[in-house]
C-alpha positions as CSV (number, residue, x, y, z in Angstrom):
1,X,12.8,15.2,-42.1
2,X,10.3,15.5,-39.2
3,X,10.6,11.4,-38.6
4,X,14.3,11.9,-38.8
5,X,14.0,14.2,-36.1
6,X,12.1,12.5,-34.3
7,X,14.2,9.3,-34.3
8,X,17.2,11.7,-33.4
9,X,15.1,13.0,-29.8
10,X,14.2,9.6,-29.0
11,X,18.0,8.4,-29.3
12,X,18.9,11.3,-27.4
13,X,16.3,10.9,-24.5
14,X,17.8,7.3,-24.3
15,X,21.0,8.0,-24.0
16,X,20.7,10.5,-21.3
17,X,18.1,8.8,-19.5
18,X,20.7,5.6,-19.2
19,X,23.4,7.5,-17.1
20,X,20.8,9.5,-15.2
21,X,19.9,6.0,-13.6
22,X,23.2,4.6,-12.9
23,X,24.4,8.0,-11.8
24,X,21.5,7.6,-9.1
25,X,22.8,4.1,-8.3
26,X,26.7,5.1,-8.2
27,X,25.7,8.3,-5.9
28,X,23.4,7.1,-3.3
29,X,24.0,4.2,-0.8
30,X,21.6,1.0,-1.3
31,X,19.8,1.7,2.0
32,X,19.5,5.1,0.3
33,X,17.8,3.2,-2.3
34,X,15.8,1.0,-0.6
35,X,14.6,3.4,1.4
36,X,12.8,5.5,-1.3
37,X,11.5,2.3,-3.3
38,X,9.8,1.0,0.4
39,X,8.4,4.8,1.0
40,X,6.6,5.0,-2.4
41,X,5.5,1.2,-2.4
42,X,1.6,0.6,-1.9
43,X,2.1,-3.3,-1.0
44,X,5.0,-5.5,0.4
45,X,8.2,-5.1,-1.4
46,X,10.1,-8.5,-1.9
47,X,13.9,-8.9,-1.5
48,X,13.9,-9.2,-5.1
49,X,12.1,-7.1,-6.3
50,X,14.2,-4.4,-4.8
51,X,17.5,-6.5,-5.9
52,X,16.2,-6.1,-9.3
53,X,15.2,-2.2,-8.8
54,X,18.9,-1.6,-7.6
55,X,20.9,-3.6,-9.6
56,X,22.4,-5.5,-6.3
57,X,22.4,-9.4,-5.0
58,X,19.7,-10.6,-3.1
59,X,21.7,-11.5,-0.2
60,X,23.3,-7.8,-0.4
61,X,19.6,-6.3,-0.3
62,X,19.1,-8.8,2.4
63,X,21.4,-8.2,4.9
64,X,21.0,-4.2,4.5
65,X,17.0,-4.3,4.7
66,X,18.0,-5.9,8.0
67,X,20.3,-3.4,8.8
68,X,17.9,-0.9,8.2
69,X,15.3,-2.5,10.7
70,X,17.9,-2.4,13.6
71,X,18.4,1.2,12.6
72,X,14.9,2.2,12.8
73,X,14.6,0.2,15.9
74,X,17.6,1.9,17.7
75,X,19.6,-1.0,18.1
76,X,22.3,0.4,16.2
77,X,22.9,3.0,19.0
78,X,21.4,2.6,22.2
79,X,21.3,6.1,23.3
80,X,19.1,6.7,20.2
81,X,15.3,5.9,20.9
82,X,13.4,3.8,17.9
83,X,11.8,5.6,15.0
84,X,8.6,6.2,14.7
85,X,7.8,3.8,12.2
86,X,9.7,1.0,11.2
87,X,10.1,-1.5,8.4
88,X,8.3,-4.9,8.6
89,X,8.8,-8.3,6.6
90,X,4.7,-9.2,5.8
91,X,4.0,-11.4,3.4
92,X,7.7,-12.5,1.9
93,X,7.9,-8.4,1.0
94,X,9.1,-5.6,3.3
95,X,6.8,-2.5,4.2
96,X,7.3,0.5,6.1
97,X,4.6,1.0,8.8
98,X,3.9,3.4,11.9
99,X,4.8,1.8,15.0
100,X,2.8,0.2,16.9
101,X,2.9,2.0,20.3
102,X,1.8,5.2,18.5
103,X,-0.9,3.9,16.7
104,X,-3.8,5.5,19.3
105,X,-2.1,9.0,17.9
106,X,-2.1,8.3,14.3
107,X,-5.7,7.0,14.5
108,X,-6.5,10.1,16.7
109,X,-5.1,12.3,14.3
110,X,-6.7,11.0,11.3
111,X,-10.1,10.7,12.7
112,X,-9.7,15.0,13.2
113,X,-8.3,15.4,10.1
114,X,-11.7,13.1,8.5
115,X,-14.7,15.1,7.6
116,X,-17.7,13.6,9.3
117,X,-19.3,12.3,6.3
118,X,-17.6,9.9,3.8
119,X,-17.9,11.1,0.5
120,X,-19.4,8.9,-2.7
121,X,-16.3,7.7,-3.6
122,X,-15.5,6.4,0.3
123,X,-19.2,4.7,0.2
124,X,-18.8,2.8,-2.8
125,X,-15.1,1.7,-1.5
126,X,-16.8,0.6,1.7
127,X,-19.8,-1.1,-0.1
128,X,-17.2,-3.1,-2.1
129,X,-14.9,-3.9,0.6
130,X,-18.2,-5.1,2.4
131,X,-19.7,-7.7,-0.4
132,X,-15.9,-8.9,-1.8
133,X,-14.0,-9.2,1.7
134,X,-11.3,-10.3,2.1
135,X,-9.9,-8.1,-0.6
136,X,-6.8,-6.3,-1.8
137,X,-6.6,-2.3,-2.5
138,X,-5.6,-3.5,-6.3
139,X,-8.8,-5.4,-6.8
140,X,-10.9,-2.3,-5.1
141,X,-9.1,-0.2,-7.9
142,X,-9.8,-2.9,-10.4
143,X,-13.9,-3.5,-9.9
144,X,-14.0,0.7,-9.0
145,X,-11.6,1.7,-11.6
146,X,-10.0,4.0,-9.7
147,X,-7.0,4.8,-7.6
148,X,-8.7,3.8,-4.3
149,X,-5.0,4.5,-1.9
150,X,-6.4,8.0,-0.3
151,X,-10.1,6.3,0.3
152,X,-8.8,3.1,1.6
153,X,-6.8,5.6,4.1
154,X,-9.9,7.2,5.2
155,X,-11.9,3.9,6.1
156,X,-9.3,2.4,8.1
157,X,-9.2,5.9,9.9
158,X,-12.8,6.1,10.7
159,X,-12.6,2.5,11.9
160,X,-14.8,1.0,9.0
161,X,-12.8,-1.0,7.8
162,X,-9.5,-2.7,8.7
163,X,-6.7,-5.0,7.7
164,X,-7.3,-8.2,7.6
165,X,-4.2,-10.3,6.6
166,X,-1.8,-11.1,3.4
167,X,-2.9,-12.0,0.2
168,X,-0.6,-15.4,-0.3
169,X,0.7,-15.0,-3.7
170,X,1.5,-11.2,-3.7
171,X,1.7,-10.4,-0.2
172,X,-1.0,-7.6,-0.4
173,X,-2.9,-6.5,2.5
174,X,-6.2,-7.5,2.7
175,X,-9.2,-5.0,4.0
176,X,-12.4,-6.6,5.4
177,X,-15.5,-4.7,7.3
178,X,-14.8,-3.4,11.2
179,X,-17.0,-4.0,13.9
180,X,-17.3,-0.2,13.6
181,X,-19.2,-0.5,10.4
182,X,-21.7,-3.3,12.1
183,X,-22.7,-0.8,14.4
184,X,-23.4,1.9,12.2
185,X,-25.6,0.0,10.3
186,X,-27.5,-1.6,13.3
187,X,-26.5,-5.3,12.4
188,X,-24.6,-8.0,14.0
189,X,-22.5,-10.1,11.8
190,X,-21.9,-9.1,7.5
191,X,-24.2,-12.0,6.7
192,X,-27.0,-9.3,7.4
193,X,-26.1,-7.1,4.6
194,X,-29.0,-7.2,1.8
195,X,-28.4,-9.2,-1.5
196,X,-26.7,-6.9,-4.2
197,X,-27.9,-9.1,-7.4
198,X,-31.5,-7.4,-7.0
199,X,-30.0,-3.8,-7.1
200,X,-27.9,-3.9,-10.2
201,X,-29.4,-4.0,-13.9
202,X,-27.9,-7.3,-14.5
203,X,-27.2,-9.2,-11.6
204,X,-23.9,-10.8,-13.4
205,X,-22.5,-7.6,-12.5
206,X,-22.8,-8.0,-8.7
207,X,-19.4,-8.6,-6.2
208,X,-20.8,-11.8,-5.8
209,X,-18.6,-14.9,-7.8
């Protein structure tokens, strides 16, 4: 009885979670869509990717994901001033970043909102980002097992570390050390940092490849 129920609630769940999503699809507009897939994304989103997320062509995403950029840029009505972030192609994906001429406030802003000292967790980001550079926030998460988004804010807000380019397959940014995090530790290229092998238990273990 109690597996017959339960067959009967999963049957039901999947039935009404079915509708739920083309309801969603029927009642908001794709740039509706889009819109909430790009705000939630951590890396580039690519044209179809999001085609397959909404159910739409490519060239239909395509042509409203450039819509949406003249939008946020104000070319769709000049009396309207651009957003203040708007939505970049990086990496064959799409992204939605703060614009560029009000990045001194952003950074401003974060650097009050950052407690002086970094915590363990943003040291051990740091220290990884410093021995595995170039490197995505995935593989951080992957060697720290961990989600690593919040931390990976805080560096590039304090100026430690900073984005680097695209990863070429995926399109994922890629962090490396800022000149910021030379001077705090007194030296003048990464090439100074110490070995790792000799501080680990088994030197297999290190960031090292």
């Amino acid at each position: 009885m109690i597996s017959q129920t339960k067959t009967s609630l999963h049957l039901v769940a999947t039935m009404t979670d079915e509708p739920q999503l083309d309801d969603v699809r029927a009642n908001h507009t794709l740039g509706q869509q889009l819109e909430a897939l790009l705000l939630v994304a951590d890396e580039p989103l690519s044209a179809v990717t999001l085609a397959t997320a909404t159910d739409r062509p490519v060239r239909e995403v395509r042509a409203e994901l450039e819509a949406l950029i003249a939008d946020y840029n104000g070319a769709a009505d000049a009396e309207r001033p651009p957003r203040g972030f708007e939505l970049r192609e990086v990496g064959g994906g799409y992204r939605f970043y703060v614009r560029a001429s009000l990045d001194a406030l952003v950074a401003d802003f974060v650097q009050q909102q950052t407690p002086s000292k970094l915590s363990q967790a943003a040291l051990e980001t740091l220290a990884v980002v410093a021995y595995r550079q170039p490197i995505s926030r995935g593989a951080i998460a992957s060697i720290r097992a961990v989600n690593v988004d919040s931390v990976v804010r805080t560096l590039v807000g304090r100026g430690l570390i900073t984005e680097v380019g695209h990863d070429a397959e995926t399109g994922a940014i890629l962090y490396g050390t800022d000149e910021a995090m030379l001077g705090h530790l007194g030296i003048a290229s990464i090439d100074e940092l110490p070995p790792i092998a000799p501080l680990l238990d088994d030197p297999s273990e290190g960031f090292e490849e």
